[in-house]
N, C-alpha and C positions, 0 to 999 in steps of 0.2 A: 216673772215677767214672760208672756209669749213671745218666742220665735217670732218675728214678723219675716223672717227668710222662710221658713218652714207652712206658713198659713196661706192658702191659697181660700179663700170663700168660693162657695158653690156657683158664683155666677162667674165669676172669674174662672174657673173649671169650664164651666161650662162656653165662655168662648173662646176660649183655646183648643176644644173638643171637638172633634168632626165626627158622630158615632154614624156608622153602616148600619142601616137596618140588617140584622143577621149577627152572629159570632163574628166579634172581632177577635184576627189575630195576633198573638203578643210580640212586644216589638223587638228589636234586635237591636245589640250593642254597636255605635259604629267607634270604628276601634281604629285610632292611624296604627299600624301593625308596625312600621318604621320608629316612630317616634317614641312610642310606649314601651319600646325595648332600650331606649337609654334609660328608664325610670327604677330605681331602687329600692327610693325612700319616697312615703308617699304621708303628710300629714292630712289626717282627717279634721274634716271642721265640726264638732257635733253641733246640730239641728236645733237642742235647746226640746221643749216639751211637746209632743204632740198635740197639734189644733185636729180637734175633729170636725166635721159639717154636716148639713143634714139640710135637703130643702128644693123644691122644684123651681128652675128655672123656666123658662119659657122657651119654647122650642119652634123653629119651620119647619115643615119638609124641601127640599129641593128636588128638582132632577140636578144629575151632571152628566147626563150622558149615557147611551147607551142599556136605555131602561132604568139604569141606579139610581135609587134616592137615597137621598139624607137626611141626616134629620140635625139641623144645626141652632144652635142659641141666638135669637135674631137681634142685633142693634151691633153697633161697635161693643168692643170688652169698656170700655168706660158706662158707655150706656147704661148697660145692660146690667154693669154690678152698681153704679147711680140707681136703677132701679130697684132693683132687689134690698141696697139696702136704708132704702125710704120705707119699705115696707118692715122691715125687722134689722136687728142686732145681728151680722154675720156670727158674729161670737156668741150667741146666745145659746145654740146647741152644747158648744164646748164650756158653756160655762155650769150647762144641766148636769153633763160628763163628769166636771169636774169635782161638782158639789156631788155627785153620789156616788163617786168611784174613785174620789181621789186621782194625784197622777196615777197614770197606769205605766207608766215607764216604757210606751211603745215605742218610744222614740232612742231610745237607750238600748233596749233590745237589739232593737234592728241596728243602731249602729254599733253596736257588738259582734253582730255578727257579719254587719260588712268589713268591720277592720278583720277577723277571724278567718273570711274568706281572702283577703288582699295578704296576709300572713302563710296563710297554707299554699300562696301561689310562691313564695317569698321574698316579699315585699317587705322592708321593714316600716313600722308604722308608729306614727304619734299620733296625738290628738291636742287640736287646740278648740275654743270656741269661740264664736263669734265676733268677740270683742276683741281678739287679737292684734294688736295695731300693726304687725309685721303681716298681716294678711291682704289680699290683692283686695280690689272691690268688684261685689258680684253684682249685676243686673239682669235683668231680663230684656230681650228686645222685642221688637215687633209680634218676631212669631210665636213669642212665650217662652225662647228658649234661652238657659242661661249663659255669658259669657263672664269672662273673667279680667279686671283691668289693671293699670297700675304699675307701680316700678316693680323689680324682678325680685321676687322671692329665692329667699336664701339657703331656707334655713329645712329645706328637701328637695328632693327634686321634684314635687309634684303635689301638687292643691285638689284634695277631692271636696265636692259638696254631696251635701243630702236636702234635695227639695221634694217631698216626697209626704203627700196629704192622703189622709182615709176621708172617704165621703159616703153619704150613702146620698143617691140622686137616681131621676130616673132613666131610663135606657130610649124613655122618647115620649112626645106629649101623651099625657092619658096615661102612664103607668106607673106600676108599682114603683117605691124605692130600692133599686139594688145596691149593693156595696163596691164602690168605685175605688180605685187606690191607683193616683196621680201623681207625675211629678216627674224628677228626671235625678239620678246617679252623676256625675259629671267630675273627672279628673284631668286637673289643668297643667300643662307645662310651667313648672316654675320660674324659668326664663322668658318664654314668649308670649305665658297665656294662652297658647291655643287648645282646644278642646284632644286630648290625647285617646280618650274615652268617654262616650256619651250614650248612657244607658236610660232611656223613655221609656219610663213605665206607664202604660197604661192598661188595667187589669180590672175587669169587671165580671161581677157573677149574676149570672142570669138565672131569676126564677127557682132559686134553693133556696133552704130553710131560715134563710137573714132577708127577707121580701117584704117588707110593711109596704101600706099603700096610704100612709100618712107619717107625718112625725111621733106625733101624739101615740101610734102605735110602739113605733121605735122608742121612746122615752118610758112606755109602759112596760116593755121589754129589754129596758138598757143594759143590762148588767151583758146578757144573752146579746142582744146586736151588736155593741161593741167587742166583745169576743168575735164576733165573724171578723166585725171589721180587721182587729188586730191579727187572725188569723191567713188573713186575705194579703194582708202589708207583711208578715214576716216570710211569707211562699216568694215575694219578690228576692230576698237572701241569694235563695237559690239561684234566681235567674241572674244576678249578678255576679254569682261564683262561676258559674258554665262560661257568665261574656269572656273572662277570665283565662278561659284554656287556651292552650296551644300557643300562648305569648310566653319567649321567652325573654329573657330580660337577664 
């Protein structure tokens, strides 16, 4: 059964997304540096199977000011993924993936290796999964971003998630697909819920050797594009090891 915490579809991606025409730069951990230093024990939630995506949304330019444009996903986030998916199965890419590659265990991976980084800080660490009935309840609000609700967790001091999708999508109308990897890191106060650590990833590669300029290309070369992609999503490890330093605890 898929993740439905872990699937973001490409239109949904894409309005929650504000891309800068130009290199965007990768985002930083906000870290309550007070708060994250009572935290010890930290239980991970695993994500469940990696959803992949694949697919062009529709895009405006803007101005905001000061010569900048944007280039953003136009209608509200309901709109917009109501649109997208009258035209196709959100899941349909992933279910291409899945018939010709099997799980690929990206998801597992990667949360191997963020428990692996939250341990060499020394953190002690579990795991539970989704279903766990002693777990808070996650949502998302308005601005996509996730919170944590519910009576007070016990059983660590600290609730991390993993929401965190590979896509390939375009970087603005009229272009290629590049390999998009979205989503957010996020470790909660076991008592209060509030965001102790909030790690936004958002990570795209422009114009290198994973670049189709349709699906049908990427599905011709799947074995090879999902390697970028998974290659793209385990480079984020790192950047949540670094959020990491200098917190003692």
């Amino acid at each position: 059964m898929r993740s439905t915490f872990n699937f973001f579809n490409l239109a949904a991606i894409s309005a929650l997304t504000v891309l800068l025409v130009g290199c965007a730069s990768a985002p930083h951990a906000e870290v309550d540096a007070a708060k994250i230093r009572s935290v010890h024990t930290v239980t991970v939630v695993y994500p469940g199977k990696a959803v992949y995506s694949a697919g062009r949304p529709q895009f405006e330019f803007q101005s905001v000011g000061g010569g900048a444009i944007v280039a953003i996903a136009t209608g509200t986030a309901a709109a917009v993924a109501n649109a997208h998916n009258a035209k196709q199965n959100p899941l349909a890419f992933d279910d291409v993936v899945t018939k010709k590659l099997g799980d690929t265990q990206l998801n597992r991976k990667f949360t191997d290796g963020i428990e692996a980084a939250l341990r060499s800080h020394g953190y002690v660490v579990r795991e539970v999964d989704a279903s766990d009935p002693a777990l808070p309840t996650f949502a998302r609000d308005d601005h996509n971003l996730w919170h944590a609700g519910g009576p007070v967790y016990r059983d660590s001091d600290a609730v991390l998630i993993i929401r965190v999708s590979p896509t390939y999508g375009p970087p603005g109308p009229m272009s290629y697909l590049s390999r998009f990897i979205i989503g957010e890191i996020v470790m909660f106060a076991g008592d209060t819920h509030e965001a102790v650590l909030r790690q936004r990833i958002y990570s795209v590669k422009l114009n290198d050797p994973y670049s189709y300029y349709s699906t049908d290309l990427i599905k011709a070369d799947l074995a090879r594009a999902i390697s970028g992609l998974d290659e793209s999503m385990m480079a984020q490890v790192g950047v949540f090891d670094r959020s990491l330093d200098g917190i003692a605890h």
